[in-house]
C-alpha positions as CSV (number, residue, x, y, z in Angstrom):
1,X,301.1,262.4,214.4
2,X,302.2,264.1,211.1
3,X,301.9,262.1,208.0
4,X,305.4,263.2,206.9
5,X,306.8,262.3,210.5
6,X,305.3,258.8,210.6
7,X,306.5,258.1,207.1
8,X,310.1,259.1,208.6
9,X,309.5,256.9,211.2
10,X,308.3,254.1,209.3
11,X,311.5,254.2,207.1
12,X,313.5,254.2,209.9
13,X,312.0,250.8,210.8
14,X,311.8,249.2,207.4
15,X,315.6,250.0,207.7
16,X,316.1,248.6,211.3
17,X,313.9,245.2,210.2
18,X,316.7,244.7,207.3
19,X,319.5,245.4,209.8
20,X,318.0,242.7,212.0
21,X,317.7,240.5,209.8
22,X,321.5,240.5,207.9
23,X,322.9,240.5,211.3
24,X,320.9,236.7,211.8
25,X,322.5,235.6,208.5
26,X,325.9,235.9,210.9
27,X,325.2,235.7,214.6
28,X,322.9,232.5,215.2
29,X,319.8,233.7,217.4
30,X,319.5,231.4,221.1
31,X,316.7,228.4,220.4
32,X,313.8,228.7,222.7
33,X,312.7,225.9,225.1
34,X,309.8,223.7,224.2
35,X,310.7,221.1,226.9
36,X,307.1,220.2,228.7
37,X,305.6,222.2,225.9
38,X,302.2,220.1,224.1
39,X,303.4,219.6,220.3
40,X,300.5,218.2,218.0
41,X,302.0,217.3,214.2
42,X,299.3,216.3,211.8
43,X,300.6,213.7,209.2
44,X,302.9,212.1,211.5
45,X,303.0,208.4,210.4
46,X,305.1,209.2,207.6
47,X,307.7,211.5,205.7
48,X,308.5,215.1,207.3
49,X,305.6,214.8,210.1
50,X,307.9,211.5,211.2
51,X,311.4,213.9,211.4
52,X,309.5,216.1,213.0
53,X,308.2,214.2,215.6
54,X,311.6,213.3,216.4
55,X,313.0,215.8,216.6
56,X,310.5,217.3,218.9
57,X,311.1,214.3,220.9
58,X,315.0,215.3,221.0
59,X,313.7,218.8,222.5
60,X,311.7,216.9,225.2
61,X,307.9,218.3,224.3
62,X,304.7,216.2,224.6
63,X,303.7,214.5,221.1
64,X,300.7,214.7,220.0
65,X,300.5,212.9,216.6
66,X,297.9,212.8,214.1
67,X,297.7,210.3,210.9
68,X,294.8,208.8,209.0
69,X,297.0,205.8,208.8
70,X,297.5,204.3,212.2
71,X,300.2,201.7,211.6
72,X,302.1,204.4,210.4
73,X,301.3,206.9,213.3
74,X,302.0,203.5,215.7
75,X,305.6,203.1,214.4
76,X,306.4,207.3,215.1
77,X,305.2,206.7,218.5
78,X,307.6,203.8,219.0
79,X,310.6,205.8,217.5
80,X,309.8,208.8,219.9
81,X,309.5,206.5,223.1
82,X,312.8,205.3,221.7
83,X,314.1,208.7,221.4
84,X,313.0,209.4,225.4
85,X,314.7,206.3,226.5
86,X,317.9,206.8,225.1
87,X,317.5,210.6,226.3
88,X,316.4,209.6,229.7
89,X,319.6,207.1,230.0
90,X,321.9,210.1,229.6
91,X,320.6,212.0,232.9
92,X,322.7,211.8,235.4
93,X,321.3,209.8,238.9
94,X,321.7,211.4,241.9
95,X,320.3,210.4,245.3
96,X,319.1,212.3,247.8
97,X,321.1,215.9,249.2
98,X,321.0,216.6,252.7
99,X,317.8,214.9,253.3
100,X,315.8,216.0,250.3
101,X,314.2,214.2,248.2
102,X,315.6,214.8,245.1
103,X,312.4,215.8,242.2
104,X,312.6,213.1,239.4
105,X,312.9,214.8,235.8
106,X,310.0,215.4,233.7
107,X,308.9,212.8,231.7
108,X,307.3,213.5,228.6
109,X,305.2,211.3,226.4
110,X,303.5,210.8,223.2
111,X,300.1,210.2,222.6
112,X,298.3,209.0,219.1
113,X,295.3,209.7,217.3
114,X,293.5,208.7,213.9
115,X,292.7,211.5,212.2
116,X,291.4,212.8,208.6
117,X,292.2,216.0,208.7
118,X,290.8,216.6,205.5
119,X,287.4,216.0,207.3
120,X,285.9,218.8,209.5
121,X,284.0,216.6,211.6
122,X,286.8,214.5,212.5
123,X,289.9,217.3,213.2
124,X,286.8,218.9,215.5
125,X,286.3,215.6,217.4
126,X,290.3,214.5,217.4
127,X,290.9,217.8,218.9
128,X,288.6,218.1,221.7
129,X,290.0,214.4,223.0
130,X,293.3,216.2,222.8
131,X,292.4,218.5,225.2
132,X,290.6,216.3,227.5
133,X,293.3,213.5,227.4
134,X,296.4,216.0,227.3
135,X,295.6,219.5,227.7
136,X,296.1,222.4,225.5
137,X,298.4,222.3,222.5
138,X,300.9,225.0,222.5
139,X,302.6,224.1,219.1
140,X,300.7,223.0,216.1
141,X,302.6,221.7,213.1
142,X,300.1,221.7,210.2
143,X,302.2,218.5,208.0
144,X,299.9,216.6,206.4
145,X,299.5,216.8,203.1
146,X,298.9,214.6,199.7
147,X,299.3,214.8,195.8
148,X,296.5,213.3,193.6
149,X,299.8,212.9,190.5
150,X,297.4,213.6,187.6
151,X,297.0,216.2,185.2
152,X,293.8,218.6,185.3
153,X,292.0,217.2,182.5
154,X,293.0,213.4,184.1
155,X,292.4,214.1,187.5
156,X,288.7,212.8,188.9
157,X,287.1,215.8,190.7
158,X,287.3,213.7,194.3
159,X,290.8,213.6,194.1
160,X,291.4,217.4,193.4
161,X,288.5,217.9,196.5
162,X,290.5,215.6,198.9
163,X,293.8,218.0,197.7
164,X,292.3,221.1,198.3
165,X,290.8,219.7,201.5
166,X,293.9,218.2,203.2
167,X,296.3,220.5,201.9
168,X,294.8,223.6,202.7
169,X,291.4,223.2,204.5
170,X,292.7,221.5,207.1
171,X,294.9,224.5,208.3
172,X,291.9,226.3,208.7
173,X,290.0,223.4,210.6
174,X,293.0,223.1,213.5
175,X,293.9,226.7,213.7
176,X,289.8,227.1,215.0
177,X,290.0,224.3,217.3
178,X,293.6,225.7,218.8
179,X,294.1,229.1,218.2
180,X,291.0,230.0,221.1
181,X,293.3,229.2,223.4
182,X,296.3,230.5,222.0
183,X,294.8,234.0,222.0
184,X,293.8,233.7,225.9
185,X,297.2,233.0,227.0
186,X,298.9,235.2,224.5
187,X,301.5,232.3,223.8
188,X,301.5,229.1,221.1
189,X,303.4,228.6,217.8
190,X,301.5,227.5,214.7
191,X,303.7,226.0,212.2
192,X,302.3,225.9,208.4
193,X,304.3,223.3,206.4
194,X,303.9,224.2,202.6
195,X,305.9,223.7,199.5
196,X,307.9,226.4,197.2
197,X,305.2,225.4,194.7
198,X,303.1,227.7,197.0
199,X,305.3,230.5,195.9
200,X,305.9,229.7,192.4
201,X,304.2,226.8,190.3
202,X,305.1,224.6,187.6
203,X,303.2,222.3,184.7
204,X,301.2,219.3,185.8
205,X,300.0,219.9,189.5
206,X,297.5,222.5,189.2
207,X,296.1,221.0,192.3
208,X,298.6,220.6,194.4
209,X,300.0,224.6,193.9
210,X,296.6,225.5,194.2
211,X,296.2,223.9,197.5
212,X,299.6,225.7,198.8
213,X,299.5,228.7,197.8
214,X,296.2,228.8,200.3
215,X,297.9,227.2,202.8
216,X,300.7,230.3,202.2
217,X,297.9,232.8,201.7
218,X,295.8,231.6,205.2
219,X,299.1,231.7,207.0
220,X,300.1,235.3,205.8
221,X,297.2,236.5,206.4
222,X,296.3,234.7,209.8
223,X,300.2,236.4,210.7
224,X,298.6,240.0,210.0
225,X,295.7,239.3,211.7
226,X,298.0,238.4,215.2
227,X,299.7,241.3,214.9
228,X,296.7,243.2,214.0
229,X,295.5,242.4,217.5
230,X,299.0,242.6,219.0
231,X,299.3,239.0,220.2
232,X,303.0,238.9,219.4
233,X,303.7,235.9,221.5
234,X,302.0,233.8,219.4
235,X,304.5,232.8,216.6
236,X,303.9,231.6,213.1
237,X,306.5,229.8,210.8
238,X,306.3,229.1,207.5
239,X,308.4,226.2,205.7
240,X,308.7,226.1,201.9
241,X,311.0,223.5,201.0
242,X,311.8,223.0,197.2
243,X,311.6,219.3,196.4
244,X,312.2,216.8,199.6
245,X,313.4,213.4,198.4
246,X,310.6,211.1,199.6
247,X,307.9,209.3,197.8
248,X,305.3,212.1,197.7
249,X,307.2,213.0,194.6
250,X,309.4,210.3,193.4
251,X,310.7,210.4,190.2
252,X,310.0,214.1,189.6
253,X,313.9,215.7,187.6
254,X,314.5,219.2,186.4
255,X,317.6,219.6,183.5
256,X,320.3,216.4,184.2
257,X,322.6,219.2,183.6
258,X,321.6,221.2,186.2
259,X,320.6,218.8,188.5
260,X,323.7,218.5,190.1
261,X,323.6,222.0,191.4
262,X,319.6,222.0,192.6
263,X,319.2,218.5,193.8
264,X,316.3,216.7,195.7
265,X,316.7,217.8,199.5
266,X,317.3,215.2,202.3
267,X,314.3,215.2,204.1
268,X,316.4,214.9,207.9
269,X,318.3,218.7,206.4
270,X,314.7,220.2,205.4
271,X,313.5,219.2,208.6
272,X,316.2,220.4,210.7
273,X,316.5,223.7,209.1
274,X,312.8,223.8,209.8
275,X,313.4,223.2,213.4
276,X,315.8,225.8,213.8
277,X,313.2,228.1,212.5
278,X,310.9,227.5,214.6
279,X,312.7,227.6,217.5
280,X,313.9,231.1,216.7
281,X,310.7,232.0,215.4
282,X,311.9,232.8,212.5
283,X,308.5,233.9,210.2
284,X,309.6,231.9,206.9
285,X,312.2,229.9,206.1
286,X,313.1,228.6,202.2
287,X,315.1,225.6,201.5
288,X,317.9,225.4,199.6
289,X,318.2,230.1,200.1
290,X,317.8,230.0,196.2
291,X,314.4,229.9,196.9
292,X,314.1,233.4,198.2
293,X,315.8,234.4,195.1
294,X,313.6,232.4,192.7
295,X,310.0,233.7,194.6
296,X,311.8,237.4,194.0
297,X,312.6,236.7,190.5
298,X,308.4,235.3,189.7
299,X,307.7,238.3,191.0
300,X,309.1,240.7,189.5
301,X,310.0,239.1,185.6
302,X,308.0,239.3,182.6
303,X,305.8,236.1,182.5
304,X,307.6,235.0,179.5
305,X,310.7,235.4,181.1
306,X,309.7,233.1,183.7
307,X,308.8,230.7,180.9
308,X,312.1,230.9,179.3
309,X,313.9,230.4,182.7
310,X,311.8,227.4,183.5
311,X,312.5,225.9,180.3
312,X,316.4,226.5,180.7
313,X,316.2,224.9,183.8
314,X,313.8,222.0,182.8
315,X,311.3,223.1,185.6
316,X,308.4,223.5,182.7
317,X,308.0,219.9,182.4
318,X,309.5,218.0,186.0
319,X,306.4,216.7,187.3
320,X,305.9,214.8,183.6
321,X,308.3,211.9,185.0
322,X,306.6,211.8,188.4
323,X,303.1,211.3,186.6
324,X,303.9,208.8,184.2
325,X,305.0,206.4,187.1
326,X,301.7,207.5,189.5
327,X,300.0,206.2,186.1
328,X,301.9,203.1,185.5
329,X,301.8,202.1,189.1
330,X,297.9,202.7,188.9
331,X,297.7,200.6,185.6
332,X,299.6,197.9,187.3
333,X,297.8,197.6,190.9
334,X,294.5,197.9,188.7
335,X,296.3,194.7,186.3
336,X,297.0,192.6,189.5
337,X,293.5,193.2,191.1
């Protein structure tokens, strides 16, 4: 084809993309089915990866649930069955029509592993039970993740390797043991659970951004390379919540004065605008919208704009707070013991 008419052709679909996508901001897309569907959540003993195994549950797919902390994992499992009960309660009972036996409703279930997904070794092994004890995952829901809560120059080299390891290694460790299968049947989701601070960074967490923006940067690029190869039922979403009120962060403030207008998120509205997303395959999805708007600004600002701007808005300095309590909580258990 002509250069000049494939450039034409190519505008014309740049343009149709952004048409597509203001008419979602007003006519809500229908929610695919993941009912019977095998849904393995790493990090699911805590936080988001709990949310989202219930509301997964709510949807009727298999759990699968990872943790390195098995209590934890245990008490998800528990809420889920809870969550099938109350569902299965709700279906109406029928006997038998005309002499058929009526087909009982599908029962799904939830099944739980220990798991250090920071280790290769272990996500390898975890993953090939899986399959041998449940079958082939169809979503994955890359969750877990952890904050060492130090600065650079503070932070013991093991605990910026176990970041860098769980954070972002890990996605790279299940994707191999799932994907194989994903490409043979042309169909599977793989959900990447980041941060903002993968788009834009701030003081204090070197780390932590570090480790997200690879987790961003493996999931763009593992997008491309599906598409590259024209397996377009195999979806990827990508979540980058601003700051989710739960312990991972606790104590962590931008501006008082603009706090009010940016606050914490509630983890159950991150997680179900995260749902939604996934099951409309939407590719990204930033919570509060802002965020959209502040990755656009990073990008396209002076950097000392952007430092003036995070100054303003007390986002220079917001992980200060958070530290200073890790380090005080660490001087304290280290005082008791």
């Amino acid at each position: 084809m002509n250069i000049v008419a494939e450039f034409f052709l190519v505008t014309l679909k740049v343009l149709w993309a952004f048409v597509l996508a203001g008419v979602k901001w007003f006519v809500r897309p229908k929610e695919k089915s993941v009912a019977g569907q095998v849904c393995l959540i790493t990090g699911a003993g805590s936080g988001l990866g709990r949310l989202f195994a219930k509301e997964f549950a709510r949807q009727r797919a298999v759990l699968v649930l990872w943790d390195i902390n098995s209590q934890g994992n245990e008490e998800t499992a528990e809420m889920v069955r809870q969550i099938y009960r109350e569902m299965d309660s709700t279906l109406p009972t029928e006997g038998a029509v005309d002499g058929v036996e009526e087909v009982p409703p599908f029962q799904p279930q939830v099944f739980t592993y220990v798991c250090d997904v920071g280790k290769r070794e272990s996500v390898y092994l975890t993953a090939e039970k899986v399959r041998r004890e449940v079958g082939d995952v169809d979503v994955l829901v890359n969750n877990a993740g952890v904050v060492s809560g130090h600065h650079l120059l503070e932070c013991p080299d093991e605990l910026i390797e176990r970041t860098m390891m769980v954070n972002c290694h890990a996605h790279f460790w299940t994707t191999k043991a799932f994907l194989p299968k994903m490409l043979e049947m042309n169909h599977g989701h793989i959900v990447t659970v980041a941060s903002s601070l993968g788009l834009f960074s701030t003081a204090g967490v070197e780390d932590y951004c570090a480790s997200k923006f690879g987790a961003v940067g493996f999931h763009e690029s593992l997008s491309h390379e599906l598409k590259a190869t024209e397996k377009d039922d195999i979806k990827m979403t990508l979540v980058c919540p601003y700051l989710v009120d739960t312990d991972m962060f606790r104590g962590c403030r931008i501006r008082k004065e603009i706090e009010p207008f940016l606050p914490p998120l509630k983890s159950e509205y991150c997680v179900k605008q995260a749902m939604r997303a996934i099951l409309t395959d939407q590719a990204m999805i930033c919570t509060p919208r802002l965020m959209y708007m502040v990755n656009f600004m990073k990008s396209i600002l002076p950097f000392e704009a952007v430092v003036c701007m995070y100054r303003f808005l007390g986002a220079d300095k917001c992980m200060y707070p958070f530290i200073a309590q890790r380090k005080q909580a660490m001087n304290n258990n280290e005082a008791k013991n």
